[in-house]
C-alpha positions, 0 to 999 in steps of 0.5 A, spaced: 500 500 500 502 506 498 504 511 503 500 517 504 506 524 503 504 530 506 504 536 502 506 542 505 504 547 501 506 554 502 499 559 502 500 567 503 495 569 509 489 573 508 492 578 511 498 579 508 505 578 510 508 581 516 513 586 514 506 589 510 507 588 503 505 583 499 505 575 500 511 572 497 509 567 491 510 560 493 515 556 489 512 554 482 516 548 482 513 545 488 506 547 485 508 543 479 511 537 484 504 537 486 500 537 481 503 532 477 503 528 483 495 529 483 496 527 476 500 520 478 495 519 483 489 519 479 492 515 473 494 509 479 487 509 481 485 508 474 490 504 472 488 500 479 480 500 476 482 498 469 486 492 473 479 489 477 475 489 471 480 485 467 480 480 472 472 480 473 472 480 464 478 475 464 473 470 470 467 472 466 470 469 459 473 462 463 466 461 465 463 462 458 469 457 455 466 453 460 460 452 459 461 453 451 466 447 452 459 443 456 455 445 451 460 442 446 460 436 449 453 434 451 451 436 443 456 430 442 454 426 447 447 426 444 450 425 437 454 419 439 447 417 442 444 417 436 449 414 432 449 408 438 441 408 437 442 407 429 447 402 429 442 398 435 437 399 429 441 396 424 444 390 428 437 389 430 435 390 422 441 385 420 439 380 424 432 379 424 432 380 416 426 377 411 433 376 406 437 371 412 431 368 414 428 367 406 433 362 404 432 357 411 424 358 410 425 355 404 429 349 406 424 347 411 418 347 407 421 343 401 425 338 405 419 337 411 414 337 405 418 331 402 419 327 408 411 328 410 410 325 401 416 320 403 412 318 409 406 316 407 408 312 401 412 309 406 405 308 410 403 306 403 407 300 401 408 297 408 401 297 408 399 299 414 
């Protein structure tokens, strides 16, 4: 923290000087000492302001990334979702597919068929 300096600053009286003529005028060079330290006081306390609301837009800007990058991830979290539900759909579809089960079905009625004919000739012929 900056120390406080106390500035003595030479001001005439109202009521003159003691010897009775007019007051001395007080030394321009302090005056300008003065005035330019005013101004370096000022400009820290801007500088100091300027500094807060850096941090404060810097903090504001990390919870915006953050929350960007949440964002980011749900929409990629439902896209991959999406492309688990398609996948299972396509899996399912593959193996419950009329194509796989066409040529099996087929086999089936064909060759019971022929043993159900081949089954009562032979009924038939053994004469029963």
């Amino acid at each position: 923290m900056m120390k406080r300096v106390r500035r003595w600053i030479h001001r005439p009286s109202q009521g003159g000087s003691v010897g009775g003529g007019p007051a001395p005028d007080p030394n321009p060079r302090i005056i300008d000492l003065n005035q330019a330290l005013n101004r370096l006081e000022e400009r820290l306390r801007h500088l100091r302001s300027a500094i807060r609301n850096l941090v404060q837009l810097q903090q504001v800007q990390d919870r915006l990334a953050e929350s960007d990058q949440l964002a980011l991830a749900a929409d990629e979290i439902k896209a991959l979702q999406q492309q688990a539900e398609d996948l299972e759909m396509a899996l399912t579809s593959q193996v419950f597919s009329w194509q796989q089960l066409k040529e099996p079905f087929w086999q089936a009625i064909r060759f019971g068929g022929l043993g159900l004919v081949v089954g009562w000739l032979l009924r038939g012929c053994a004469g029963g």
